[in-house]
Backbone bond lengths (Angstrom), bond angles and torsions (degrees), N, CA, C in turn:
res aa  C-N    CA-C-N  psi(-1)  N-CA   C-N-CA  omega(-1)  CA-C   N-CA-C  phi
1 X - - - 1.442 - - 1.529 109.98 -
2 X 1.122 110.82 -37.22 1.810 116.34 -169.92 1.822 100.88 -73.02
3 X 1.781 123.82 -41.74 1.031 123.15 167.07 1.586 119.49 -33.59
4 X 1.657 95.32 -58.06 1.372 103.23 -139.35 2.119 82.89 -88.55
5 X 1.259 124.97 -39.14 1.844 97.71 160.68 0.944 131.59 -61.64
6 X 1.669 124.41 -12.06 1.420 120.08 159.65 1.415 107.87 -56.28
7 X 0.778 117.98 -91.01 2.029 129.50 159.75 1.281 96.50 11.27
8 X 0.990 115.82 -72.95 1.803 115.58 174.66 1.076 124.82 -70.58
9 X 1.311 117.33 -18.36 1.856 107.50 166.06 1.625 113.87 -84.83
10 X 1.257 111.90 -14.92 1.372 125.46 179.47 1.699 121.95 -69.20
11 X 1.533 95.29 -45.98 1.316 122.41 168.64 1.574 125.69 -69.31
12 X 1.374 103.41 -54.44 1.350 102.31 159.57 1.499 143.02 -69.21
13 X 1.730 107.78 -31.42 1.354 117.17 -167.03 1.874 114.06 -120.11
14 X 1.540 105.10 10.38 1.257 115.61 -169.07 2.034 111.20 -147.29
15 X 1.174 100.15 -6.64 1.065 103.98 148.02 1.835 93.28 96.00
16 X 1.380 109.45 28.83 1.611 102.99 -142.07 1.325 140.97 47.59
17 X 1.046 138.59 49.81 1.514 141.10 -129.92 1.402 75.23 -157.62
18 X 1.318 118.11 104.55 1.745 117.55 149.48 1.234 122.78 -71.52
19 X 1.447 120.65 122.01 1.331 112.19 175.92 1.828 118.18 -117.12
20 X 1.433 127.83 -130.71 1.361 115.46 179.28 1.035 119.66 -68.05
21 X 1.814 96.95 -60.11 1.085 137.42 -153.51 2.034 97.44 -57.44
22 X 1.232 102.53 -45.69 1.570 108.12 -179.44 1.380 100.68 -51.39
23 X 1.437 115.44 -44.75 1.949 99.92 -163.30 1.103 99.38 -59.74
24 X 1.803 115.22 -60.77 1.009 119.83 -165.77 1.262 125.76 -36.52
25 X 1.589 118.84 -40.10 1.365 136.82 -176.85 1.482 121.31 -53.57
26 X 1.656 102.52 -25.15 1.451 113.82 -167.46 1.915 96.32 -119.83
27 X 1.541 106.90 20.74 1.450 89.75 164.41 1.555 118.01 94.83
28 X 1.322 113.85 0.42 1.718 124.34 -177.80 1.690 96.39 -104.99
29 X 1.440 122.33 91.27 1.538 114.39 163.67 1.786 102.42 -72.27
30 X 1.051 77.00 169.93 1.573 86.95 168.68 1.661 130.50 -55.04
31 X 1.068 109.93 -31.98 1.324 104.41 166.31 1.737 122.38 -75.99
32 X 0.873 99.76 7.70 1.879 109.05 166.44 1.659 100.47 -72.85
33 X 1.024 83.44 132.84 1.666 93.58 177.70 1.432 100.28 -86.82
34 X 1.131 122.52 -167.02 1.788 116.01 -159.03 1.216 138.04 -29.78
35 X 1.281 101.72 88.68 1.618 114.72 -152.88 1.546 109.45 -83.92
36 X 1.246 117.47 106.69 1.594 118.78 -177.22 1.224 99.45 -141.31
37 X 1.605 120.64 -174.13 1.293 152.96 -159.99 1.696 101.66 -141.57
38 X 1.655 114.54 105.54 1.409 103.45 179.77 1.477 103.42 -115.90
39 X 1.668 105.31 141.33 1.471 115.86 -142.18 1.854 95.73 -152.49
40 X 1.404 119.51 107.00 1.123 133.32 175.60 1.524 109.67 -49.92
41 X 1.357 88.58 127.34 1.772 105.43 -179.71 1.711 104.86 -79.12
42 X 1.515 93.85 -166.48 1.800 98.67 168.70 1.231 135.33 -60.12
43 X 1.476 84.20 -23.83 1.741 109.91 -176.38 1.612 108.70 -78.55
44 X 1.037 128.99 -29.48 1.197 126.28 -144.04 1.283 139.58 118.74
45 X 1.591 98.49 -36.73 1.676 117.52 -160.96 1.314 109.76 -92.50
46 X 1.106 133.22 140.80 1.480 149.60 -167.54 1.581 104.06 -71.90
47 X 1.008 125.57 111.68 1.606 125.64 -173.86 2.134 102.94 -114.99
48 X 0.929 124.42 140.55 1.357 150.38 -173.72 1.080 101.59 -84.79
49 X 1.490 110.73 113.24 1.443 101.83 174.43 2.236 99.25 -139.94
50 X 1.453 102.75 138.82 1.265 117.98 -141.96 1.900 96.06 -110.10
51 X 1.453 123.15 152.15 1.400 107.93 169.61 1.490 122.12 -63.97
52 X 1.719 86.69 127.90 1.602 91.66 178.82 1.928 128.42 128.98
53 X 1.895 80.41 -30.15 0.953 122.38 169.54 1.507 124.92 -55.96
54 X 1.557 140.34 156.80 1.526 121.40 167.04 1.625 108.36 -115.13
55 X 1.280 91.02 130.18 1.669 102.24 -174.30 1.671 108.95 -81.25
56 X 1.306 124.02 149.34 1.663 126.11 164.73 1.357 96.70 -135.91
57 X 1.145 89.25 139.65 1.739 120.39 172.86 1.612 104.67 -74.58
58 X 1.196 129.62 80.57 1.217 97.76 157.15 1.407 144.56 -80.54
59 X 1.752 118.66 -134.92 1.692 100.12 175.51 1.655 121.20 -79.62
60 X 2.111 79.29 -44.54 1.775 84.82 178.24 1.425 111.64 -49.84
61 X 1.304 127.16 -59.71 1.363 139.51 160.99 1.791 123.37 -1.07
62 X 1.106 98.01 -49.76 1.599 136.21 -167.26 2.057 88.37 -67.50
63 X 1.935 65.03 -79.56 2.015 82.86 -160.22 1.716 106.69 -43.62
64 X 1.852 109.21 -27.51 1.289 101.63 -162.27 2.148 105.46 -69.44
65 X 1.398 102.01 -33.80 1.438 120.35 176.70 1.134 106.45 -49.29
66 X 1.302 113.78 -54.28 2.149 114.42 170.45 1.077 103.71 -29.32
67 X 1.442 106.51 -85.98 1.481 127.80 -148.10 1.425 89.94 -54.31
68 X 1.340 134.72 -78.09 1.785 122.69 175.43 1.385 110.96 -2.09
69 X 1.321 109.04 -68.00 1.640 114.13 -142.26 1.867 82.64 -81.19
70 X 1.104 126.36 -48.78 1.502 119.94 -155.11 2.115 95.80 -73.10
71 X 0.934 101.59 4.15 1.911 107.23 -174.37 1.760 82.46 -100.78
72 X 1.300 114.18 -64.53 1.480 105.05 -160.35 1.730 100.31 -56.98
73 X 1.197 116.96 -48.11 2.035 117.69 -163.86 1.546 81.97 -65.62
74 X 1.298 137.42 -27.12 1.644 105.38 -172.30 1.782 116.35 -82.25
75 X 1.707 99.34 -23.78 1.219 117.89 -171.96 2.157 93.34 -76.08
76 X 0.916 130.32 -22.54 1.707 145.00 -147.26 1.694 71.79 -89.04
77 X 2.012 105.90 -69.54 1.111 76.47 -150.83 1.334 126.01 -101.67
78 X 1.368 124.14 22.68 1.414 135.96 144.17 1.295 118.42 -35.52
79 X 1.363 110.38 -65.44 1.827 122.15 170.82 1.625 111.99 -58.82
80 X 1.347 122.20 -36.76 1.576 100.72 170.29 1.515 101.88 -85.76
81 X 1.103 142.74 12.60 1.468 122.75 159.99 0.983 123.03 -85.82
82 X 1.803 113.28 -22.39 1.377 119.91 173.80 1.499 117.09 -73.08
83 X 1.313 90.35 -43.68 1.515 97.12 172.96 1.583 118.20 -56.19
84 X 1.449 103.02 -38.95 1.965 108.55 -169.37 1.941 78.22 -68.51
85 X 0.963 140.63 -62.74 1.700 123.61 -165.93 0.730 111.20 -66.80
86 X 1.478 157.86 -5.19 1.358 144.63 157.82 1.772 101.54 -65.08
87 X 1.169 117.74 -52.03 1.416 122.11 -129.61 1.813 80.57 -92.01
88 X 1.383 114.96 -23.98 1.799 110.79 -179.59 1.559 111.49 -72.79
C-alpha cells in the first residue's frame, strides 16, 4: 500500500519524476543496490523504473492500486467489527 501511494504522490506532485526522497519513502536507503520502483506497464509486465526516471500510471497499474486499496478497506473493516464486538 505505501508503494503503490508513493506512485501516486510521484505522479501527481512530481511530475512522475522519481526522486530520493520517493525511494527512501518506500524503504530503499542507499545502500540497496538497484534501487527502483517496479510498476506494470500496458502490457502487464513489471517495468523498473530507477531515480530520476519518469513514471506512467498505466491501466494494469491502476487496476493493480484498486485491488490494494479494496483488500486493505475489507481487511480495515474486519478489524473494526471486531473491535465494535468487543467494546459492545
Amino acid at each position: 500500500m505505501q508503494k503503490q501511494s508513493q506512485i501516486r504522490h510521484i505522479s501527481q506532485h512530481n511530475r512522475g519524476i522519481i526522486r530520493e526522497e520517493d525511494l527512501i519513502a518506500i524503504g530503499m536507503s542507499d545502500k540497496v543496490p538497484d534501487r527502483c520502483f517496479s510498476i506494470l506497464d500496458d502490457k502487464g509486465q513489471m517495468q523498473k523504473y530507477k531515480k530520476g526516471e519518469t513514471i506512467f500510471l498505466s491501466k494494469p497499474e491502476i487496476q493493480k492500486l484498486l485491488e490494494i486499496i479494496k483488500k486493505y478497506s475489507q481487511a480495515f473493516q474486519t478489524q473494526a467489527e471486531k473491535a465494535k464486538s468487543i467494546t459492545e
